[in-house]
C-alpha positions in Angstrom: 185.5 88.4 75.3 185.3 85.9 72.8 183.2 86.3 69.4 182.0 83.0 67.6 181.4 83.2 64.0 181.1 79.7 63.2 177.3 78.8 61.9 176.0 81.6 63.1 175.1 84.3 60.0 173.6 87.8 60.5 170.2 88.6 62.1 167.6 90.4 61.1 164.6 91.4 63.0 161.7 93.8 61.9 160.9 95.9 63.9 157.1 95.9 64.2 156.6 99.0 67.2 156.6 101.7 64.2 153.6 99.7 62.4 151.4 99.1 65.6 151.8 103.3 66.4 149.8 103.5 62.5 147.8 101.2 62.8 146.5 102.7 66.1 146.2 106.4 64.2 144.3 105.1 61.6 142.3 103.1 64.4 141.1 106.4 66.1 140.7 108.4 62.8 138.2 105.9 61.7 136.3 105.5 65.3 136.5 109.9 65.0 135.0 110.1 61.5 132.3 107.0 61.2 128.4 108.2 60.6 127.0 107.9 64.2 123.2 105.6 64.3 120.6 108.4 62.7 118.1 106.8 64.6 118.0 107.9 68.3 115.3 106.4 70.6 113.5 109.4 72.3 112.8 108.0 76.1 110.7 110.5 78.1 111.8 110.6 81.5 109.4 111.3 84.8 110.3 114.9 85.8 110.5 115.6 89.6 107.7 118.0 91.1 109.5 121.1 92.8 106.6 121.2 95.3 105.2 117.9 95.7 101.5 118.8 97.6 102.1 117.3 101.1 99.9 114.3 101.8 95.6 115.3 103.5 96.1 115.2 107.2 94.4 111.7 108.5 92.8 111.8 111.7 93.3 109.0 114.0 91.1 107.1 115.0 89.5 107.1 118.5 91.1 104.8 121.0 89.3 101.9 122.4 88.8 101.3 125.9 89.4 98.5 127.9 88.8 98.3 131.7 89.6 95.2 134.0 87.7 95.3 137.4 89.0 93.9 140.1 86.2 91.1 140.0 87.5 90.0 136.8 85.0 91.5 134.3 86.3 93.1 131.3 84.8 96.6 129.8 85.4 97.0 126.3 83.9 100.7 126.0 82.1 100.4 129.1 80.3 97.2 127.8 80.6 94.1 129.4 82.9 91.9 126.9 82.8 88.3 128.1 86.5 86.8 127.5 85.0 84.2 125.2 84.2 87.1 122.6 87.1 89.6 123.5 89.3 87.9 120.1 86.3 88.6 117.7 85.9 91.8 119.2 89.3 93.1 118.8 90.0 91.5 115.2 86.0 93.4 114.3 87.7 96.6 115.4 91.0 96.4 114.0 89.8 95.1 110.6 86.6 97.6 110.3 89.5 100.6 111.1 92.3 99.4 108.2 89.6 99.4 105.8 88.9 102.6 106.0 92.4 104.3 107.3 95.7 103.1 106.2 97.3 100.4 108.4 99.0 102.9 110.3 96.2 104.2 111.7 95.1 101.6 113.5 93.1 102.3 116.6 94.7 102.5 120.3 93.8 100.2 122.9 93.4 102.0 126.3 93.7 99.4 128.9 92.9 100.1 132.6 93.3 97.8 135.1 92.1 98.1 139.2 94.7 97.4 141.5 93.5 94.3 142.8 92.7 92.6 139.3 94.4 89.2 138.9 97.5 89.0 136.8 95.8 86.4 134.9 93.0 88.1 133.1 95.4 90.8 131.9 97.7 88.2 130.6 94.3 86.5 128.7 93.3 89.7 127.2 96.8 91.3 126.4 97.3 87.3 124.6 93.9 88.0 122.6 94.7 92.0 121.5 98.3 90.5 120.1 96.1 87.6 118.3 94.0 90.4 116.6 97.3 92.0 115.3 96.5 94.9 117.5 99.9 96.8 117.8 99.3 100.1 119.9 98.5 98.8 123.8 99.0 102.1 126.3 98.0 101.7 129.7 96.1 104.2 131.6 96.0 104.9 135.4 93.3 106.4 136.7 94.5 106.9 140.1 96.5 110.3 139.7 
């Protein structure tokens, strides 16, 4: 191992590690003893009832009928509802009942239908009960 002398002369480097480890003393001291903001903002928060009182009990509504003979008439609660009218009808009931009860409650359409109806006025009156944005269809048989 050779050592070269020529042009080179002594080095001297600070070392700087002791300075940063004050400087970060005196940093915390500093953040530890500063005057905190006198001047708090009071915020008053909504406080959770223990108990909340449960919500009235809502009645629903009575169903609405709908009977299909096998002649082709319908009966919307046993009157004779001519197919021309049925939309109007149905969109009178279900906006007369969400007025008054919640959206949930809308009324229930009963629909009966004789055995030897056609397929065809169903499908016309089920098309104009979806048009009125009725929702709850149940069908009913009689025949039991």
């Amino acid at each position: 191992m050779a050592f070269s002398t020529a042009g080179s002369g002594p080095k001297a480097d600070m070392n700087v590690v002791p300075l940063i480890d004050i400087l970060l003393v005196l940093l915390i001291i500093f953040m530890v003893t500063a005057p905190t903001p006198a001047s708090w903002i009071n915020v008053t928060l909504p406080q959770r009832a223990l108990n909340p009182p449960p919500p009235p009990p809502v009645e629903p509504p009575p169903p609405v009928s709908l009977r299909i003979t096998a002649a082709g008439e319908v009966l919307l609660n046993n009157t004779l509802a001519p197919m021309a009218t049925l939309q109007s009808q149905f969109e009178d009931i279900t906006q007369s009942r969400t007025q008054v009860l919640p959206a949930a409650q809308q009324p229930r359409l009963e629909i009966e239908v004789d055995a030897e109806a056609e397929y065809e006025v169903l499908a016309r009156v089920l098309a104009r009960a979806q048009n009125a944005q009725m929702e709850k269809i149940v069908f009913v048989d009689q025949s039991q």
